[in-house]
PDB file of N, H, CA, C and O in Angstrom:
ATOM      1  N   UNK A   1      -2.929  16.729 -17.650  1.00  0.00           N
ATOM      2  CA  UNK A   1      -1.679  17.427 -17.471  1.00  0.00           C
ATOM      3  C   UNK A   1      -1.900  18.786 -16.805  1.00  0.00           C
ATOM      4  O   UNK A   1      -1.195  18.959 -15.810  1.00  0.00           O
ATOM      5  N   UNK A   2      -2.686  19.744 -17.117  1.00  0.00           N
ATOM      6  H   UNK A   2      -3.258  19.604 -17.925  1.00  0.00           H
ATOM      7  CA  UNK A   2      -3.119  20.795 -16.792  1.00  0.00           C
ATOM      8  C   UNK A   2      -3.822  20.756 -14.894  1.00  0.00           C
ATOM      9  O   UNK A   2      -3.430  21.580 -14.068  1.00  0.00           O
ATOM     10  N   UNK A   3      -4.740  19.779 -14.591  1.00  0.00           N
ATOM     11  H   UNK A   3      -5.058  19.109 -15.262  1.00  0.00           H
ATOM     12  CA  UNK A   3      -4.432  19.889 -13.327  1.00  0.00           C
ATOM     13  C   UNK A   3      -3.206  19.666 -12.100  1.00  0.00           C
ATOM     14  O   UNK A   3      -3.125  19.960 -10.907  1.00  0.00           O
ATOM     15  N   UNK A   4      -2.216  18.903 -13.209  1.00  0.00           N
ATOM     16  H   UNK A   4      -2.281  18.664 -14.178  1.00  0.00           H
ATOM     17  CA  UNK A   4      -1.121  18.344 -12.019  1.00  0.00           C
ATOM     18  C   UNK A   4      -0.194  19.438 -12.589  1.00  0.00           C
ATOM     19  O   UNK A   4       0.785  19.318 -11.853  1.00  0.00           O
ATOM     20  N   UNK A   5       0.101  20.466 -13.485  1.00  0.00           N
ATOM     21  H   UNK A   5      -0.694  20.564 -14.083  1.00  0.00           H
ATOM     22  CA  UNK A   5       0.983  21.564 -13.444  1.00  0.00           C
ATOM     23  C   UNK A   5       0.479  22.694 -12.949  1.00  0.00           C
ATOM     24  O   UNK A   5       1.074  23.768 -12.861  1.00  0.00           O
ATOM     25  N   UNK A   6      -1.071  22.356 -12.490  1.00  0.00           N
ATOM     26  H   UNK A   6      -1.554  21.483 -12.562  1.00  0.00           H
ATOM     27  CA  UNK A   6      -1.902  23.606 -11.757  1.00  0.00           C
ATOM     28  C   UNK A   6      -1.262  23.318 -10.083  1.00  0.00           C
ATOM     29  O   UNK A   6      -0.489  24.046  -9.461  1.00  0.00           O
ATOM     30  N   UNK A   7      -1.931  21.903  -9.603  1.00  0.00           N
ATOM     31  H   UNK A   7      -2.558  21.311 -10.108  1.00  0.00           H
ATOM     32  CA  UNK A   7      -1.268  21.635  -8.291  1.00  0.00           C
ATOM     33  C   UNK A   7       0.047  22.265  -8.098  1.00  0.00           C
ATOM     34  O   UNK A   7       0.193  23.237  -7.358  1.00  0.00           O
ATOM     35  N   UNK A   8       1.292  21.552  -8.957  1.00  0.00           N
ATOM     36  H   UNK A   8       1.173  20.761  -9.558  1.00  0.00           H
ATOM     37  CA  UNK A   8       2.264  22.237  -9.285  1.00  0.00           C
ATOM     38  C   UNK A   8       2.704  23.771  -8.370  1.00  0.00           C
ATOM     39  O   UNK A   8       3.283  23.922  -7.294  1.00  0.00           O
ATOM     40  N   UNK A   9       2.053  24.890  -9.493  1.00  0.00           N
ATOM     41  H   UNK A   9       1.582  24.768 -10.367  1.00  0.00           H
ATOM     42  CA  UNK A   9       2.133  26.128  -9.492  1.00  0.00           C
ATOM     43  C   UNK A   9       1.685  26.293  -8.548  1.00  0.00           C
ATOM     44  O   UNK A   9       2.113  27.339  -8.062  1.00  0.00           O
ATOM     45  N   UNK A  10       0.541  25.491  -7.544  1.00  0.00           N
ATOM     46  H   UNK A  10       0.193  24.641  -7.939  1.00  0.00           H
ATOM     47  CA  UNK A  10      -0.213  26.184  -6.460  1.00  0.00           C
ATOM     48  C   UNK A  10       0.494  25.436  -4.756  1.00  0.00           C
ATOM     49  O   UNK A  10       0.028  25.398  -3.617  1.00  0.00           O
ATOM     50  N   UNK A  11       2.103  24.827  -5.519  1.00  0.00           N
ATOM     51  H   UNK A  11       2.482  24.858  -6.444  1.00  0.00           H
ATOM     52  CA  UNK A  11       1.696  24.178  -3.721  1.00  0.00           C
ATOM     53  C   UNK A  11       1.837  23.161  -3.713  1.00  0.00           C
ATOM     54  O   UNK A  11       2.843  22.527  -3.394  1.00  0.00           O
ATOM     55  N   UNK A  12       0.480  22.677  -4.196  1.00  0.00           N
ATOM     56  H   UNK A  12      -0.337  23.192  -4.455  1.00  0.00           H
ATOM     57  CA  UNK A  12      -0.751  21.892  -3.855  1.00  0.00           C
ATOM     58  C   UNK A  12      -0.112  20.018  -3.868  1.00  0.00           C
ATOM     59  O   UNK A  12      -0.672  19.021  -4.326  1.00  0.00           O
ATOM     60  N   UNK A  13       1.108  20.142  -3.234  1.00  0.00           N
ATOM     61  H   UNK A  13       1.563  20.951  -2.862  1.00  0.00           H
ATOM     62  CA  UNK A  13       2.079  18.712  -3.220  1.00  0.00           C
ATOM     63  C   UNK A  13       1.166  17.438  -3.470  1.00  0.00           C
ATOM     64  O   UNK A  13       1.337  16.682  -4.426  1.00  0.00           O
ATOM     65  N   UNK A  14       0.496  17.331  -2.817  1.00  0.00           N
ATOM     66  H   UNK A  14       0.357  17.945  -2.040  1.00  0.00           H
ATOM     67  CA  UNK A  14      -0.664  16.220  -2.395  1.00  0.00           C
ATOM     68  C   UNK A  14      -0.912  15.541  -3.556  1.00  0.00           C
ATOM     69  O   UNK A  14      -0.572  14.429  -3.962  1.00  0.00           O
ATOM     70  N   UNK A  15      -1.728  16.640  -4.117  1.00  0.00           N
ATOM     71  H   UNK A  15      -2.004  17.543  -3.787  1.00  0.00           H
ATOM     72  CA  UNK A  15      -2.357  16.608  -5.342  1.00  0.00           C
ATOM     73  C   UNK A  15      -1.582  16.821  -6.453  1.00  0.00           C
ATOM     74  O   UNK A  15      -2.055  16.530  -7.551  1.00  0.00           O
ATOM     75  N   UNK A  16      -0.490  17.272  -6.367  1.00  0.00           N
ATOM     76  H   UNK A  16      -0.106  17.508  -5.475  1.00  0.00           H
ATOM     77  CA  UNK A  16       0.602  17.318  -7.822  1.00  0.00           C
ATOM     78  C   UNK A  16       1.397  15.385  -7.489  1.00  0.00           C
ATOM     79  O   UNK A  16       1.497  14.445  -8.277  1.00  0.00           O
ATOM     80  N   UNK A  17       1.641  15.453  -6.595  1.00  0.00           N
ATOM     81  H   UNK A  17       1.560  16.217  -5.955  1.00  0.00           H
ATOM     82  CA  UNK A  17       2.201  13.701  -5.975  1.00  0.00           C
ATOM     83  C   UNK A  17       0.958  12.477  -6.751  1.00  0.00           C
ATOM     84  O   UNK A  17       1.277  11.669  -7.623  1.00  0.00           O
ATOM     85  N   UNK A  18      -0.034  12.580  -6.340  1.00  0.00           N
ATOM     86  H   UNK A  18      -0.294  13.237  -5.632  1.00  0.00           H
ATOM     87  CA  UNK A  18      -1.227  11.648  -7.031  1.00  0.00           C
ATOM     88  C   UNK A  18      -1.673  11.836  -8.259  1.00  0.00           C
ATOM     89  O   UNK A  18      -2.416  11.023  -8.808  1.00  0.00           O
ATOM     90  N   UNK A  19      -1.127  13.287  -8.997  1.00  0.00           N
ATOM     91  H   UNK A  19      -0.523  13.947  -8.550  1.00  0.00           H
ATOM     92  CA  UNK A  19      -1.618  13.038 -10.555  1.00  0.00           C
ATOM     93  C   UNK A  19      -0.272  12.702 -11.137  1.00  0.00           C
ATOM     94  O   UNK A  19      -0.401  12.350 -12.309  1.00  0.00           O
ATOM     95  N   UNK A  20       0.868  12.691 -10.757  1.00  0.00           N
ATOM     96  H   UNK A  20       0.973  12.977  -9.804  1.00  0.00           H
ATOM     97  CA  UNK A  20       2.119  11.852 -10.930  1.00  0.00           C
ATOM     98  C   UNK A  20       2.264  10.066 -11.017  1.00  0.00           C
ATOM     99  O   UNK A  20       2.969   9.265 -11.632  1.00  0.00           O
ATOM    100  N   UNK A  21       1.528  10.027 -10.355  1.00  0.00           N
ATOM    101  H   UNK A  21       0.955  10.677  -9.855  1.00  0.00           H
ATOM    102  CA  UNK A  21       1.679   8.244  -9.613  1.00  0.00           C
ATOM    103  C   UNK A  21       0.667   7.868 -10.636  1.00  0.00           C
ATOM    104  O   UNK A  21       0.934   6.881 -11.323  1.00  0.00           O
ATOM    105  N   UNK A  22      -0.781   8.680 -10.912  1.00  0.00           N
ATOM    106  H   UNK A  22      -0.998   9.482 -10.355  1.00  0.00           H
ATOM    107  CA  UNK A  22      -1.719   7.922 -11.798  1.00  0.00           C
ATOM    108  C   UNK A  22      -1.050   8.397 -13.020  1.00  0.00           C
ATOM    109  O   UNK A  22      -0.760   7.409 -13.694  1.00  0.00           O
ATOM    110  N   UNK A  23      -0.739   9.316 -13.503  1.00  0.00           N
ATOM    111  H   UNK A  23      -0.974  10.119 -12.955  1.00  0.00           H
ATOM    112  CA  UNK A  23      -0.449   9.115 -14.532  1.00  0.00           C
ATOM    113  C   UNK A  23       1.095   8.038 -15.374  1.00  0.00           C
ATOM    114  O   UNK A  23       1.576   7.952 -16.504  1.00  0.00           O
ATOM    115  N   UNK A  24       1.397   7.353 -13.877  1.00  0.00           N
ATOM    116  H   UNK A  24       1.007   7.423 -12.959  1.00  0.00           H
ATOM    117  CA  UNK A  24       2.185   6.106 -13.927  1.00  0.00           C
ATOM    118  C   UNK A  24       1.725   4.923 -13.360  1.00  0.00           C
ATOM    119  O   UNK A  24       2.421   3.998 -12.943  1.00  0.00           O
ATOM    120  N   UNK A  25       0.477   5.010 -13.368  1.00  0.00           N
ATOM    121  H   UNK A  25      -0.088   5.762 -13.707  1.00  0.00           H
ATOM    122  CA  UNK A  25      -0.343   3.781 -12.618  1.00  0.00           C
ATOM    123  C   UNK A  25      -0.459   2.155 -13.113  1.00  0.00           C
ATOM    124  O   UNK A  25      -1.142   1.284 -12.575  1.00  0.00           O
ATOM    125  N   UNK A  26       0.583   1.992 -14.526  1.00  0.00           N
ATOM    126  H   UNK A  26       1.138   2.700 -14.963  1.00  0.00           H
ATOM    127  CA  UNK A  26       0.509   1.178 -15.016  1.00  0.00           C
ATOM    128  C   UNK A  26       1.907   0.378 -14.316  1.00  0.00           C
ATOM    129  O   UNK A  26       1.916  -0.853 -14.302  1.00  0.00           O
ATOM    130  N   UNK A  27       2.669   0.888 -13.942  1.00  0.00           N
ATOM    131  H   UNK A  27       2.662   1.888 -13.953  1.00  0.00           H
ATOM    132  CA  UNK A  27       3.880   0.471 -12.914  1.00  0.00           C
ATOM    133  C   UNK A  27       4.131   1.176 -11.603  1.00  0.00           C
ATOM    134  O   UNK A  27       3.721   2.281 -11.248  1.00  0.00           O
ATOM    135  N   UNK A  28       5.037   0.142 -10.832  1.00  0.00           N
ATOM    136  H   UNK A  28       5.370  -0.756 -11.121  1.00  0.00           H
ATOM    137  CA  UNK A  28       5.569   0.874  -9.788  1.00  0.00           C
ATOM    138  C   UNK A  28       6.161   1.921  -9.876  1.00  0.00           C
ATOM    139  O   UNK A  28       6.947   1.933 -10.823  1.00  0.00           O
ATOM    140  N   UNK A  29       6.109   3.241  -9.019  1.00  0.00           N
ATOM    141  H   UNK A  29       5.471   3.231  -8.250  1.00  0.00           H
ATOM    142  CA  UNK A  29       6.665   4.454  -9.157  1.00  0.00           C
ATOM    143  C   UNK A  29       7.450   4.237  -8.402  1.00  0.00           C
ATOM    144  O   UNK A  29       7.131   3.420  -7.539  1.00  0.00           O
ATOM    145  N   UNK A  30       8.761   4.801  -8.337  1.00  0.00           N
ATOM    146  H   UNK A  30       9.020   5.465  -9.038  1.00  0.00           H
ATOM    147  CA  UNK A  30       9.761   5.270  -6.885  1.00  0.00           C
ATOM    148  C   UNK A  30       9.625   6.504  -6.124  1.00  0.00           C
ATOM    149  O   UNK A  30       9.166   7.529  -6.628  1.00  0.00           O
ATOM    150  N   UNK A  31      10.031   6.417  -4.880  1.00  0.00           N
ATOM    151  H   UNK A  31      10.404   5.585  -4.470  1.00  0.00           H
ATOM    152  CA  UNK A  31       9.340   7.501  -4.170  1.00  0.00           C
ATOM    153  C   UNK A  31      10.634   8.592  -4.858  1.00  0.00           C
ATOM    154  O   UNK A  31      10.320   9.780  -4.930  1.00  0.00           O
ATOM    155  N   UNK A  32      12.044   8.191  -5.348  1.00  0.00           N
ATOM    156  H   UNK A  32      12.299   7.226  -5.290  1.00  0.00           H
ATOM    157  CA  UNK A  32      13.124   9.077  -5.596  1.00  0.00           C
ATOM    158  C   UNK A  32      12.879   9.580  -6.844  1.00  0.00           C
ATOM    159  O   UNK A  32      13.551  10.549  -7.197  1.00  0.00           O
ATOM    160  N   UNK A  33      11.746   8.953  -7.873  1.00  0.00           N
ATOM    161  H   UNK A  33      11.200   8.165  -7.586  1.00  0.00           H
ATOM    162  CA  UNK A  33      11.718   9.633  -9.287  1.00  0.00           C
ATOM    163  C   UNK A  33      10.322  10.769  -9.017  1.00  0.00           C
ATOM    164  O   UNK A  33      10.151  11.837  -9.604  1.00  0.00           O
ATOM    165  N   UNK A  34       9.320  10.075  -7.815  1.00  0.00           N
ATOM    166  H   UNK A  34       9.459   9.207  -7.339  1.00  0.00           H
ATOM    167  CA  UNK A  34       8.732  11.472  -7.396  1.00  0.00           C
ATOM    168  C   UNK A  34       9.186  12.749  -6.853  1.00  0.00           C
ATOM    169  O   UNK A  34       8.654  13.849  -7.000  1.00  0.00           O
ATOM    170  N   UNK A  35      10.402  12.407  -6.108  1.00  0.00           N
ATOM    171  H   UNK A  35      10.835  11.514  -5.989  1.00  0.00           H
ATOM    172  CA  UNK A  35      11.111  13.464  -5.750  1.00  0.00           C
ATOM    173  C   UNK A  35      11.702  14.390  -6.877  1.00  0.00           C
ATOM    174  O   UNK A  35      11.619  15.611  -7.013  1.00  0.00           O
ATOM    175  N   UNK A  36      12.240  13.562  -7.536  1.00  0.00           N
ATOM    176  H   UNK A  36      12.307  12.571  -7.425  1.00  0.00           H
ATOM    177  CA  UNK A  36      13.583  14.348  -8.462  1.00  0.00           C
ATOM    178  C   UNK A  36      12.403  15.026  -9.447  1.00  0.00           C
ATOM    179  O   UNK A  36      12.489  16.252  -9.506  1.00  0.00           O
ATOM    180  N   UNK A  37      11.267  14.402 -10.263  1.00  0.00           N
ATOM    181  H   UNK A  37      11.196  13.405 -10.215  1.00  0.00           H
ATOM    182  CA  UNK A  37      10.536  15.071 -10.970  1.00  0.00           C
ATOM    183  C   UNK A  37       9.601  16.062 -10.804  1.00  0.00           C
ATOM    184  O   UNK A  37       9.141  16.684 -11.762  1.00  0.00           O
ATOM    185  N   UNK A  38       9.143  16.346  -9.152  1.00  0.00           N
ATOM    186  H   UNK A  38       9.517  15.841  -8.374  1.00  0.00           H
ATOM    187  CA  UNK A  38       8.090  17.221  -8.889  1.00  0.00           C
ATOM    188  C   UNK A  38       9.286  18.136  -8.394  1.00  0.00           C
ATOM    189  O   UNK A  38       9.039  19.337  -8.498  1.00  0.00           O
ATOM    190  N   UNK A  39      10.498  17.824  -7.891  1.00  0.00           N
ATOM    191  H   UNK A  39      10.699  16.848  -7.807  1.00  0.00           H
ATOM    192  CA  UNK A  39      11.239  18.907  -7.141  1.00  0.00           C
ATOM    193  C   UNK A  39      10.677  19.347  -5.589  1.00  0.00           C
ATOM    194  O   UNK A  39      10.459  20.493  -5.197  1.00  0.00           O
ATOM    195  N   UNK A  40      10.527  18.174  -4.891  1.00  0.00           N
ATOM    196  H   UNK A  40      10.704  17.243  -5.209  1.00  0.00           H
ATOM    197  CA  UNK A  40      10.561  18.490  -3.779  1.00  0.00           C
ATOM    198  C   UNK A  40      11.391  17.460  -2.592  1.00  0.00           C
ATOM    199  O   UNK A  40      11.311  16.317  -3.042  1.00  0.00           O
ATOM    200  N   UNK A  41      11.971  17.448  -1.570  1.00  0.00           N
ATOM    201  H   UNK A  41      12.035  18.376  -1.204  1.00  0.00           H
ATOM    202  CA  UNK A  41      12.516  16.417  -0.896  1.00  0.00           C
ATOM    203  C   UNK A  41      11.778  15.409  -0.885  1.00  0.00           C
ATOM    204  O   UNK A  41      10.587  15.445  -1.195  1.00  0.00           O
ATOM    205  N   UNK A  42      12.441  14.309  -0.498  1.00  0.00           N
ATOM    206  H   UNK A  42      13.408  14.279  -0.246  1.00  0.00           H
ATOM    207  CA  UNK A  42      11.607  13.004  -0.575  1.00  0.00           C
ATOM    208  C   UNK A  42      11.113  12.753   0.777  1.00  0.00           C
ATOM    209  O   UNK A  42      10.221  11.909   0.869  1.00  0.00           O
ATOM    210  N   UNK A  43      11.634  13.479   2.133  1.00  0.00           N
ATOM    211  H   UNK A  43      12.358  14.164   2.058  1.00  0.00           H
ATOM    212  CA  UNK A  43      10.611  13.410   3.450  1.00  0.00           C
ATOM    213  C   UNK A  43       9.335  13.995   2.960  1.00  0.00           C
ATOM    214  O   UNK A  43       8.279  13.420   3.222  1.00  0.00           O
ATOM    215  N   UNK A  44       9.359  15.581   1.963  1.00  0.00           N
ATOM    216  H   UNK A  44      10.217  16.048   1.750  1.00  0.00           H
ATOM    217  CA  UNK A  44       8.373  15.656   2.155  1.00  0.00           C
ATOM    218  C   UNK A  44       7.358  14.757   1.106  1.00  0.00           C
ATOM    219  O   UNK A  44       6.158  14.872   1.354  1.00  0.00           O
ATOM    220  N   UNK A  45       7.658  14.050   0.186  1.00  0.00           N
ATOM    221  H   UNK A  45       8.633  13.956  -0.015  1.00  0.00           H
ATOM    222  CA  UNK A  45       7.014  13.041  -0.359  1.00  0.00           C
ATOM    223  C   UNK A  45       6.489  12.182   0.444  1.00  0.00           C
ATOM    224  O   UNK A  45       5.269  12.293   0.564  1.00  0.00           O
ATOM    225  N   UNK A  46       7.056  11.251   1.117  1.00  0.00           N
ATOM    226  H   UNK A  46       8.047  11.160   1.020  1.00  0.00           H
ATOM    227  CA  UNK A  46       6.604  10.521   2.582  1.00  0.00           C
ATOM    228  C   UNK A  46       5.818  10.821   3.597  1.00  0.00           C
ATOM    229  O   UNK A  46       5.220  10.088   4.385  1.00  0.00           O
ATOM    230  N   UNK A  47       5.886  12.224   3.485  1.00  0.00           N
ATOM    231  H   UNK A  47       6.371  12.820   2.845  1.00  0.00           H
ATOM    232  CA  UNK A  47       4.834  12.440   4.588  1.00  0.00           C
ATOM    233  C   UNK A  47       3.279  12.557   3.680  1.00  0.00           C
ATOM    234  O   UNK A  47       2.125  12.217   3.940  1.00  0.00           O
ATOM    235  N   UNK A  48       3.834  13.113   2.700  1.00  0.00           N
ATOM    236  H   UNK A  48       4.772  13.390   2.489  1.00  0.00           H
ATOM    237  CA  UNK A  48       2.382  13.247   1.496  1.00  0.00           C
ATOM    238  C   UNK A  48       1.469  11.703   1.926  1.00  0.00           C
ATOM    239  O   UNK A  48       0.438  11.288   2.456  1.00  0.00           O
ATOM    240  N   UNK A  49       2.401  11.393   1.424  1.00  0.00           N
ATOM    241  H   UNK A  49       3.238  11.730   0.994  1.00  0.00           H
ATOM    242  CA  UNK A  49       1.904   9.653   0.752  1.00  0.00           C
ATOM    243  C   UNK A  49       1.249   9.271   1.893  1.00  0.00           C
ATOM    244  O   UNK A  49       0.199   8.709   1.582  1.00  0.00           O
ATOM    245  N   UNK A  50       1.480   9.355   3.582  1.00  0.00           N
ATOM    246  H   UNK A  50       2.334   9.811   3.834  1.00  0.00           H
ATOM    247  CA  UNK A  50       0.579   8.940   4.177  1.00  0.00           C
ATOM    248  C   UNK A  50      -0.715   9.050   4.202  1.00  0.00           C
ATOM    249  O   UNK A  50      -1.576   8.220   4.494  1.00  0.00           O
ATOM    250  N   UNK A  51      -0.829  10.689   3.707  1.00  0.00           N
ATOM    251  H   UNK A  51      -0.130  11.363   3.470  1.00  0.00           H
ATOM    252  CA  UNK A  51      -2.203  10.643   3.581  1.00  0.00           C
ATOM    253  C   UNK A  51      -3.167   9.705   2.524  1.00  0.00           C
ATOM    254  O   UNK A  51      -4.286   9.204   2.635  1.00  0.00           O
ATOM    255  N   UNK A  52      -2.106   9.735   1.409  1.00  0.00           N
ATOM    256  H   UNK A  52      -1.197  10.142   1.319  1.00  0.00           H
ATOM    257  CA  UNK A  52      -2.787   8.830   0.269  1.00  0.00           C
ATOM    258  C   UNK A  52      -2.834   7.174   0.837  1.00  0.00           C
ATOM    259  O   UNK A  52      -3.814   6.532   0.459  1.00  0.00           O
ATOM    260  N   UNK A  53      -2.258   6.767   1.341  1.00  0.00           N
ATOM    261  H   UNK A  53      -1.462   7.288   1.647  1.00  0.00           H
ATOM    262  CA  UNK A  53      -2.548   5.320   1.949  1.00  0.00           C
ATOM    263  C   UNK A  53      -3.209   5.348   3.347  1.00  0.00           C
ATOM    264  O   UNK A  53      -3.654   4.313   3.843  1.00  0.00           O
ATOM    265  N   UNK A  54      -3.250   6.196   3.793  1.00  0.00           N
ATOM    266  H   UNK A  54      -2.889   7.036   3.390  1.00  0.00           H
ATOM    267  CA  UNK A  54      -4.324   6.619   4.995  1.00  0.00           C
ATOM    268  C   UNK A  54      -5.596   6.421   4.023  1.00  0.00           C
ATOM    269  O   UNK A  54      -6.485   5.696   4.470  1.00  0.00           O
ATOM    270  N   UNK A  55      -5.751   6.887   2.962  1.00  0.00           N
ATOM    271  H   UNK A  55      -5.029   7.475   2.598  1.00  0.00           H
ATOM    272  CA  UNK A  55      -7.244   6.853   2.438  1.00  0.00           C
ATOM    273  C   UNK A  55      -7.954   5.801   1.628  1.00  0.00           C
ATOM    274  O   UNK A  55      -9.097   5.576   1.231  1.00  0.00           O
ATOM    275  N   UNK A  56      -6.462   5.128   1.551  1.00  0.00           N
ATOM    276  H   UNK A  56      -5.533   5.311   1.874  1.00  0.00           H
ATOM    277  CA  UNK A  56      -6.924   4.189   0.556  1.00  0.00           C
ATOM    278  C   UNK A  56      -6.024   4.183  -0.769  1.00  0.00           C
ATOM    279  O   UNK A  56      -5.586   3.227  -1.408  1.00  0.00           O
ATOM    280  N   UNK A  57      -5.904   5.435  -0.953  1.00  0.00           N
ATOM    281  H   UNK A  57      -6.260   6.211  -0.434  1.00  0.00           H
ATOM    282  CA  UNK A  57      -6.039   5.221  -2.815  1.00  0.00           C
ATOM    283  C   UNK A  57      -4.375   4.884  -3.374  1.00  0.00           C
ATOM    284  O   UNK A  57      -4.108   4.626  -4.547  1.00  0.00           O
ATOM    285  N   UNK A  58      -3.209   4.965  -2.084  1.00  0.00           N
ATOM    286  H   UNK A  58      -3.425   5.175  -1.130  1.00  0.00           H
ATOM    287  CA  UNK A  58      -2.007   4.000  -2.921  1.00  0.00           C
ATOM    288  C   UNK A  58      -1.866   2.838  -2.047  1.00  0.00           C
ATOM    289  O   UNK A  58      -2.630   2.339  -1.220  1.00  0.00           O
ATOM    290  N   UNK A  59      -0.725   2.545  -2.431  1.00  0.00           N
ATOM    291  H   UNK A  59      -0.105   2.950  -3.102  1.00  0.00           H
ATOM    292  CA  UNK A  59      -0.023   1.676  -1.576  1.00  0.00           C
ATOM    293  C   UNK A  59       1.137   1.255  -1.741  1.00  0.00           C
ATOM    294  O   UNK A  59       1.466   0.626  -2.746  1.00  0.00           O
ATOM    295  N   UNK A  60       2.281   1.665  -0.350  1.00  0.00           N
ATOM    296  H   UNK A  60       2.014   2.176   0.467  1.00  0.00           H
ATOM    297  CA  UNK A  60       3.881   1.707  -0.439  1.00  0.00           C
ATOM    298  C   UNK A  60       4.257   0.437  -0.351  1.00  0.00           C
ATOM    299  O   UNK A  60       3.588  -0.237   0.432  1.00  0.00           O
ATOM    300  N   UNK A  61       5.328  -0.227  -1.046  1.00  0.00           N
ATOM    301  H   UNK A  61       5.872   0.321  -1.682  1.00  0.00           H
ATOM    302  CA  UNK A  61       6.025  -0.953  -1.272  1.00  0.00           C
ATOM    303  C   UNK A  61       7.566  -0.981  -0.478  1.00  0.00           C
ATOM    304  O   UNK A  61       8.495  -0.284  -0.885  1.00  0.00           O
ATOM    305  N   UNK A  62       7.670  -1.770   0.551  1.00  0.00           N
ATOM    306  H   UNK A  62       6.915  -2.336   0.882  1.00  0.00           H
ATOM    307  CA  UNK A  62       9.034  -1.499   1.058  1.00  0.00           C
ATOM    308  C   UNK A  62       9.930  -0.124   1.105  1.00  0.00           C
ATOM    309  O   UNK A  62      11.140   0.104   1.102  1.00  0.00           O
ATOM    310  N   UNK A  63       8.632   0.754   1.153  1.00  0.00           N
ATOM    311  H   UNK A  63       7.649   0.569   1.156  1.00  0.00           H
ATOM    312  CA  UNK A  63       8.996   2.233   1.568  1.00  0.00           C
ATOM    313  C   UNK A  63       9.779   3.211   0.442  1.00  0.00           C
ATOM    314  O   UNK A  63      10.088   4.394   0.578  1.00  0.00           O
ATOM    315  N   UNK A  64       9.958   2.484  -0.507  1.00  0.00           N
ATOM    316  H   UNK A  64       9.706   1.523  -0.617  1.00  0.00           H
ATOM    317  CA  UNK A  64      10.301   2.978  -1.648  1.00  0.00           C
ATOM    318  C   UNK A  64       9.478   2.927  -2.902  1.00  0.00           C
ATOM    319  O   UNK A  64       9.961   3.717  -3.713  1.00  0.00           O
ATOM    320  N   UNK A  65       8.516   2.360  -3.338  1.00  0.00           N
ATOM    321  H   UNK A  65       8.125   1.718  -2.680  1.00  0.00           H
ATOM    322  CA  UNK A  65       7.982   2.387  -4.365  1.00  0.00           C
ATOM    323  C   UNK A  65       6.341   2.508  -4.340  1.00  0.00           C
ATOM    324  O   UNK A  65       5.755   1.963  -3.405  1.00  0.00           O
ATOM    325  N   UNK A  66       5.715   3.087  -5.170  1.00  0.00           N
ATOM    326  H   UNK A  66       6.191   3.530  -5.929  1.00  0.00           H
ATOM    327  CA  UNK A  66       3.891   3.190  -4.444  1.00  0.00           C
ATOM    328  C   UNK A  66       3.564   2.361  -5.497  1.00  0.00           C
ATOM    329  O   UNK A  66       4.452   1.790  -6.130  1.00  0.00           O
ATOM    330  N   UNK A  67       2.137   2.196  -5.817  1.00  0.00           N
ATOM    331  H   UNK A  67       1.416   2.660  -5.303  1.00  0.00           H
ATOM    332  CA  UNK A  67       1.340   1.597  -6.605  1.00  0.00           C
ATOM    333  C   UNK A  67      -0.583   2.075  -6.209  1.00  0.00           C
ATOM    334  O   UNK A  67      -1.283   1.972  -5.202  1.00  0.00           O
ATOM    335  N   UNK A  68      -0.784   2.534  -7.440  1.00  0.00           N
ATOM    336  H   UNK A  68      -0.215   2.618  -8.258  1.00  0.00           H
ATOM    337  CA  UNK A  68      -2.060   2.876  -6.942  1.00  0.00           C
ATOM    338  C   UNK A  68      -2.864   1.746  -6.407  1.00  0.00           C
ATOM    339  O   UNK A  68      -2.443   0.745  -6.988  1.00  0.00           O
ATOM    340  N   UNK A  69      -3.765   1.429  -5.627  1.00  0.00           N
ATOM    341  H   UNK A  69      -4.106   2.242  -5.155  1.00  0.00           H
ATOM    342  CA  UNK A  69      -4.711   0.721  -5.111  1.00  0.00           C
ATOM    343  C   UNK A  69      -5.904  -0.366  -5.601  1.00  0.00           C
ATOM    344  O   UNK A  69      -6.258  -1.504  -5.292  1.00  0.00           O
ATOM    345  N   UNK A  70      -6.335   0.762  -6.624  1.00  0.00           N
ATOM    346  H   UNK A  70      -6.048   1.686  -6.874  1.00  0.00           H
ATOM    347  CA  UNK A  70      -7.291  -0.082  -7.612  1.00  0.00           C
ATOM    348  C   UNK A  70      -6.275  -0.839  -8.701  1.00  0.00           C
ATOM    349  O   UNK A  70      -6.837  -1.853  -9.114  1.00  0.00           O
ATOM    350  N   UNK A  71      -5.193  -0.693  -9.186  1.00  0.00           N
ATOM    351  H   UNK A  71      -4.736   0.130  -8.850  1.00  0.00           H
ATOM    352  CA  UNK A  71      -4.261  -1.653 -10.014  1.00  0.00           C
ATOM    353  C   UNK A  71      -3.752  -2.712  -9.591  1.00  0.00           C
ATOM    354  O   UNK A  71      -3.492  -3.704 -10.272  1.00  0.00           O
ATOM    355  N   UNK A  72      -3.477  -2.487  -7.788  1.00  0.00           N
ATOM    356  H   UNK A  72      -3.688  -1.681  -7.235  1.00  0.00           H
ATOM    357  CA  UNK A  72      -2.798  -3.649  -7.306  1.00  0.00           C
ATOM    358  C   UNK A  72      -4.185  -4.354  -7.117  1.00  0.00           C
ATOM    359  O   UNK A  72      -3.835  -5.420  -6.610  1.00  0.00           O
ATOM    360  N   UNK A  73      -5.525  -4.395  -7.219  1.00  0.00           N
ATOM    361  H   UNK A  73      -5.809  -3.529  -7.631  1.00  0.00           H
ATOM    362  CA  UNK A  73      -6.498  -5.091  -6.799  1.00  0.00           C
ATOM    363  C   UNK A  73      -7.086  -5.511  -8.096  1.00  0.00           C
ATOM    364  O   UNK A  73      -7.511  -6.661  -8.204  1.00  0.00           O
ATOM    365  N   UNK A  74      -7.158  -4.539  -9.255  1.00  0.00           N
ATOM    366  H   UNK A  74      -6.813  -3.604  -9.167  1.00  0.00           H
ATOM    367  CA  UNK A  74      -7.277  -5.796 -10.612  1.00  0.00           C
ATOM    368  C   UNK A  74      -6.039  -6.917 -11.026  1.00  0.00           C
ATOM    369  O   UNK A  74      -6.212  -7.716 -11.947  1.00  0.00           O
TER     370      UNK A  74
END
């Protein structure tokens, strides 16, 4: 909790967006409950997320919903 209310306080979208999603990694997230709960627009959520599926570690669902990577592969 303490690093994703640090990201949080610092900015740090990226990284407040991915300790959100894992700490819901047991289901699909929506990209609109990342929005409404971190408090930021949902373009700029979308643009986040590319980087995270650029790298690997999610993966978008009909542009609305993510799923981390290693869950959809166990």
């Amino acid at each position: 909790m303490i690093p994703y209310l640090s990201a949080l306080r610092n900015g740090e979208w990226r990284d407040a967006i991915l300790y959100y999603i894992r700490n819901r990694s047991y289901r699909l997230v929506f990209l609109t409950e990342i929005s409404g709960n971190i408090g930021i627009p949902i373009r700029d959520v979308r643009r986040k997320l590319s980087s995270l599926v650029n790298s690997g570690e999610i993966i978008v669902f009909h542009d609305k919903t993510v799923l981390m990577r290693k869950i959809y592969n166990e």
